[in-house]
CHARMM-style PDB file with segment names, atoms N, HN, CA, C and O in Angstrom:
ATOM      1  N   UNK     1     -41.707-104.991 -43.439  1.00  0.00      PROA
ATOM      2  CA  UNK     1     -42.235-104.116 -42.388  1.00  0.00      PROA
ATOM      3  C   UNK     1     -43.263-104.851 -41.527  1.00  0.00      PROA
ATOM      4  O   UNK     1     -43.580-104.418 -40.419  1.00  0.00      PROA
ATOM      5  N   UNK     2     -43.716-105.830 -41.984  1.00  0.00      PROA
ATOM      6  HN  UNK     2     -43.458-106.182 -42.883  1.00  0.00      PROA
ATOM      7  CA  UNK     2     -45.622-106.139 -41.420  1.00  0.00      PROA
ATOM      8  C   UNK     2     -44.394-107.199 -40.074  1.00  0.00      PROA
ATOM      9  O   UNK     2     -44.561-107.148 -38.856  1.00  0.00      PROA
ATOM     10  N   UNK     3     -43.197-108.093 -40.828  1.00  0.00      PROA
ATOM     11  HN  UNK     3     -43.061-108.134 -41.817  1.00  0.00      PROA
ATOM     12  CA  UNK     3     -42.524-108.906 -39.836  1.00  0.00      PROA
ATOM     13  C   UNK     3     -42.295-107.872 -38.517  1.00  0.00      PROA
ATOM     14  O   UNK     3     -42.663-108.220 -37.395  1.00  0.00      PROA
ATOM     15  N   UNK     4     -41.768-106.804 -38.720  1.00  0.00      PROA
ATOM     16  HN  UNK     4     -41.470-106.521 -39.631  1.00  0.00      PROA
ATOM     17  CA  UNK     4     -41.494-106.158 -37.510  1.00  0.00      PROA
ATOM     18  C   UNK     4     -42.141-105.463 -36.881  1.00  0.00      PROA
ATOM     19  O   UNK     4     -41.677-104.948 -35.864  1.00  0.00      PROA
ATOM     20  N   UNK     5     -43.702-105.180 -37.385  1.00  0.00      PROA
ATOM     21  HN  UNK     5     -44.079-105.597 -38.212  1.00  0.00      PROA
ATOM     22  CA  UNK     5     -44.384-104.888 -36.292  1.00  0.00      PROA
ATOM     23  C   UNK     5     -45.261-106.423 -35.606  1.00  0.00      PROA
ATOM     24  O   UNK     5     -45.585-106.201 -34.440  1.00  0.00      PROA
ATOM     25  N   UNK     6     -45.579-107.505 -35.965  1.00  0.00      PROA
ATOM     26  HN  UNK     6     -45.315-107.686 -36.912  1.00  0.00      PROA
ATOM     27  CA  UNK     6     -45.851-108.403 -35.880  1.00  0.00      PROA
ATOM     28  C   UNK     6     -44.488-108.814 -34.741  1.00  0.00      PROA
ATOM     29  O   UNK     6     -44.816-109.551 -33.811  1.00  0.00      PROA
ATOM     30  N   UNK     7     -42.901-108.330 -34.799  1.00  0.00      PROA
ATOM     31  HN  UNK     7     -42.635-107.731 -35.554  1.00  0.00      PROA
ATOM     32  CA  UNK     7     -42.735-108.624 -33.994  1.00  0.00      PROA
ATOM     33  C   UNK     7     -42.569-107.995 -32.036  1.00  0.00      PROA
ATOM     34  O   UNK     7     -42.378-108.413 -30.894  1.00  0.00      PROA
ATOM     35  N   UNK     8     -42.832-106.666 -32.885  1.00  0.00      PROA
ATOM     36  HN  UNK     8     -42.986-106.326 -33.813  1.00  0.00      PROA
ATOM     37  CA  UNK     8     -43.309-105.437 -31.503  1.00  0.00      PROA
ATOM     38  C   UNK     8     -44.184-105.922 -31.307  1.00  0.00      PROA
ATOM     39  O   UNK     8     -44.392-105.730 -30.109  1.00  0.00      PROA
ATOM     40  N   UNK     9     -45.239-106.716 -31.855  1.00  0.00      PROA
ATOM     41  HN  UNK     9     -45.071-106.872 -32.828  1.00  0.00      PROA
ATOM     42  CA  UNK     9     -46.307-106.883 -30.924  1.00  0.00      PROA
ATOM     43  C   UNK     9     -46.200-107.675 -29.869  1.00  0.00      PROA
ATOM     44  O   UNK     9     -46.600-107.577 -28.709  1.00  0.00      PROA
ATOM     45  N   UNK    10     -45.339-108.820 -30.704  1.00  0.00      PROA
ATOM     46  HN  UNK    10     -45.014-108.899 -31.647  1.00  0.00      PROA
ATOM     47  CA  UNK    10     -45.307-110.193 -29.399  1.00  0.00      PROA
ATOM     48  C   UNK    10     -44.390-109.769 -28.359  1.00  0.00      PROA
ATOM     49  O   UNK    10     -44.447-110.305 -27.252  1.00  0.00      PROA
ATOM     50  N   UNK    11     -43.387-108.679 -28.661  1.00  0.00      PROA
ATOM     51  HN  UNK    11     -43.340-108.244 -29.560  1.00  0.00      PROA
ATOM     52  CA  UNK    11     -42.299-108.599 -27.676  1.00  0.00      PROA
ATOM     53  C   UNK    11     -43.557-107.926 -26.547  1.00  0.00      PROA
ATOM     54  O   UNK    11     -43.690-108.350 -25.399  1.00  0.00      PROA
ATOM     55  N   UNK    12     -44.709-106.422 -27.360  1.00  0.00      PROA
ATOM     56  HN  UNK    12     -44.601-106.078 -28.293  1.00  0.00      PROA
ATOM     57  CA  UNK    12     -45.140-105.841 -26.136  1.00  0.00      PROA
ATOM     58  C   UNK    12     -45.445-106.733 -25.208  1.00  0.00      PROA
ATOM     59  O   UNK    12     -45.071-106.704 -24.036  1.00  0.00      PROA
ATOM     60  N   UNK    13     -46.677-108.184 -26.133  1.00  0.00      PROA
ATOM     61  HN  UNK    13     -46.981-108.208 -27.085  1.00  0.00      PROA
ATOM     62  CA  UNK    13     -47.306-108.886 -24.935  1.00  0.00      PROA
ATOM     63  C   UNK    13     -46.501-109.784 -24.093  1.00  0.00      PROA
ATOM     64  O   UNK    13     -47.133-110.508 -23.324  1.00  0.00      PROA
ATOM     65  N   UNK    14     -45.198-109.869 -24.103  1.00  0.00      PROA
ATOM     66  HN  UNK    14     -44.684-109.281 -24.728  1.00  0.00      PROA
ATOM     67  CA  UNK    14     -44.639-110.826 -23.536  1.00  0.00      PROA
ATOM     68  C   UNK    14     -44.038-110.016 -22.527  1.00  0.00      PROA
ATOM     69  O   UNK    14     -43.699-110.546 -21.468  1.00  0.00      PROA
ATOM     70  N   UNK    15     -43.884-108.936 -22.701  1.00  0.00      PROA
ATOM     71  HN  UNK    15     -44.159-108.506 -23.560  1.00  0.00      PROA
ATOM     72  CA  UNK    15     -43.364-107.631 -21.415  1.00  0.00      PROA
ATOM     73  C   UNK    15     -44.827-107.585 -20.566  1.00  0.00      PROA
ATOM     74  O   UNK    15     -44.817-107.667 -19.337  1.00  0.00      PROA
ATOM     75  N   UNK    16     -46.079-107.447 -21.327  1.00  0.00      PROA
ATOM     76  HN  UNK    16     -46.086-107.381 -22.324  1.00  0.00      PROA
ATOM     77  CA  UNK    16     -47.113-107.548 -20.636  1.00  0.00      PROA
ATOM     78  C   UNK    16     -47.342-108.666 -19.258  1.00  0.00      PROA
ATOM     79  O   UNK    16     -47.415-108.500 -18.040  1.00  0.00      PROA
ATOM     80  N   UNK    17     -47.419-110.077 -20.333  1.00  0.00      PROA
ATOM     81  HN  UNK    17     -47.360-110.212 -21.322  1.00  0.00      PROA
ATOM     82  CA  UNK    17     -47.244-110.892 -18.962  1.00  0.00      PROA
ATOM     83  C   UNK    17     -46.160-111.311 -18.440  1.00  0.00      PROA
ATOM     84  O   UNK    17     -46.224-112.148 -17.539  1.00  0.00      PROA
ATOM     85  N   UNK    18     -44.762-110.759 -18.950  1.00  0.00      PROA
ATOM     86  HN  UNK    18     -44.710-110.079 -19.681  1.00  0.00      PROA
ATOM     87  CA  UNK    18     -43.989-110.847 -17.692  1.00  0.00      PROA
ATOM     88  C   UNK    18     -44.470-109.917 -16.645  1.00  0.00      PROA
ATOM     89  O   UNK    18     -44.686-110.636 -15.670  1.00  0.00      PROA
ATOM     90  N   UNK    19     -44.797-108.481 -16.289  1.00  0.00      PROA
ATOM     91  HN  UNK    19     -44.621-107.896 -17.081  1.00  0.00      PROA
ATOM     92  CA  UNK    19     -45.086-107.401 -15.423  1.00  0.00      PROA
ATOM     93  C   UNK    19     -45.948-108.408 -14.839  1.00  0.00      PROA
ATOM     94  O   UNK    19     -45.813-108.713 -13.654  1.00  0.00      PROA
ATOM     95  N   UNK    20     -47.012-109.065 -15.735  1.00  0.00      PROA
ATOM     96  HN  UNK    20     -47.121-108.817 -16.697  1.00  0.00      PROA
ATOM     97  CA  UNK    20     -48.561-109.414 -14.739  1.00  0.00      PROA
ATOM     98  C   UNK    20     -47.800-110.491 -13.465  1.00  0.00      PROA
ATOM     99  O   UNK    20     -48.010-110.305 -12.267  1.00  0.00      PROA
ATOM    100  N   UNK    21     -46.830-111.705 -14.045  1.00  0.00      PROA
ATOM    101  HN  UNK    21     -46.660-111.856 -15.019  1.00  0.00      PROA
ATOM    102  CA  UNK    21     -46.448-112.501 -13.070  1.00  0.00      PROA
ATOM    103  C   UNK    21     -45.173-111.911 -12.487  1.00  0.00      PROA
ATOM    104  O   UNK    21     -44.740-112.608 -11.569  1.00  0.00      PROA
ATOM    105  N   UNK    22     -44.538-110.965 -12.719  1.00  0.00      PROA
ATOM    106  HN  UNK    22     -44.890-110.399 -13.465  1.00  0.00      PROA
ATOM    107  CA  UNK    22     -43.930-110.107 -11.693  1.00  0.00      PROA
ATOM    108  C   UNK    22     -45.247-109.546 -10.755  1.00  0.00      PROA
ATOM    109  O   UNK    22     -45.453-110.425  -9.919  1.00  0.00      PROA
ATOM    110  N   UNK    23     -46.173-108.476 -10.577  1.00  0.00      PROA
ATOM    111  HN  UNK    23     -46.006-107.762 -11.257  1.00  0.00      PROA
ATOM    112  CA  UNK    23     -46.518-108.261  -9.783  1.00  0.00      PROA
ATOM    113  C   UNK    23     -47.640-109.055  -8.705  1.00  0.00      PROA
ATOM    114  O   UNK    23     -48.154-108.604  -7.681  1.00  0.00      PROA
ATOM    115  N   UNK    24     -47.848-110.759  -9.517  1.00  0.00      PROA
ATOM    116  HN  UNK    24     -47.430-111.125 -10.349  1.00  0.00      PROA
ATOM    117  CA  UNK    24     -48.533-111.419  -8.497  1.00  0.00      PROA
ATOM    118  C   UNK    24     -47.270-112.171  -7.640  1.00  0.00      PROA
ATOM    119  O   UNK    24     -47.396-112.690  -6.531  1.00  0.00      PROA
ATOM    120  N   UNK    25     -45.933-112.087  -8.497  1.00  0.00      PROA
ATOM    121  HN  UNK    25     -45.831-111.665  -9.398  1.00  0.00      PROA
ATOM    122  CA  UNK    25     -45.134-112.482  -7.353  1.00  0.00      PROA
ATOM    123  C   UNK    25     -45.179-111.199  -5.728  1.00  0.00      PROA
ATOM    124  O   UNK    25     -45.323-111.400  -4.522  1.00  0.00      PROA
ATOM    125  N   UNK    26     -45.000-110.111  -6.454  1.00  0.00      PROA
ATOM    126  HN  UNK    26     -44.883-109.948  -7.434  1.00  0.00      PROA
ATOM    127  CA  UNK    26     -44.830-108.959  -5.096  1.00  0.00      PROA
ATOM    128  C   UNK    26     -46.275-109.279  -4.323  1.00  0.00      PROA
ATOM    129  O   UNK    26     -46.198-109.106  -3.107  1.00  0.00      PROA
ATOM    130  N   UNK    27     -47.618-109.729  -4.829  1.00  0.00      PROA
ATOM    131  HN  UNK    27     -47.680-109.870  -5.817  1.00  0.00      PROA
ATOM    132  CA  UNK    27     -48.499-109.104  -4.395  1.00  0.00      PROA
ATOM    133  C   UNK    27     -48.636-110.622  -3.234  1.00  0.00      PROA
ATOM    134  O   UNK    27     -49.654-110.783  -2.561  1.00  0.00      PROA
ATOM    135  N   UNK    28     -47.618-111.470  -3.184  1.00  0.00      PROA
ATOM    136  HN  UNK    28     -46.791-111.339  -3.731  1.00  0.00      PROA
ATOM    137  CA  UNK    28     -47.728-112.966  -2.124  1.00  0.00      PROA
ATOM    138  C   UNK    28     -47.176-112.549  -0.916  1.00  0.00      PROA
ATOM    139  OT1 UNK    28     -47.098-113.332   0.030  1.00  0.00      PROA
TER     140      UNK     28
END
């Protein structure tokens, strides 16, 4: 169990900074 939230976590933050460098692409 601890593997698969350990791996929701990295998936959230990696959705995180994909969005962040998706929206400094829109924001050029």
């Amino acid at each position: 169990m601890a593997a698969l939230s350990e791996l929701s976590q990295r998936t959230l933050e990696g959705v995180r900074s994909l969005e962040q460098s998706w929206l400094e692409l829109c924001m050029d």
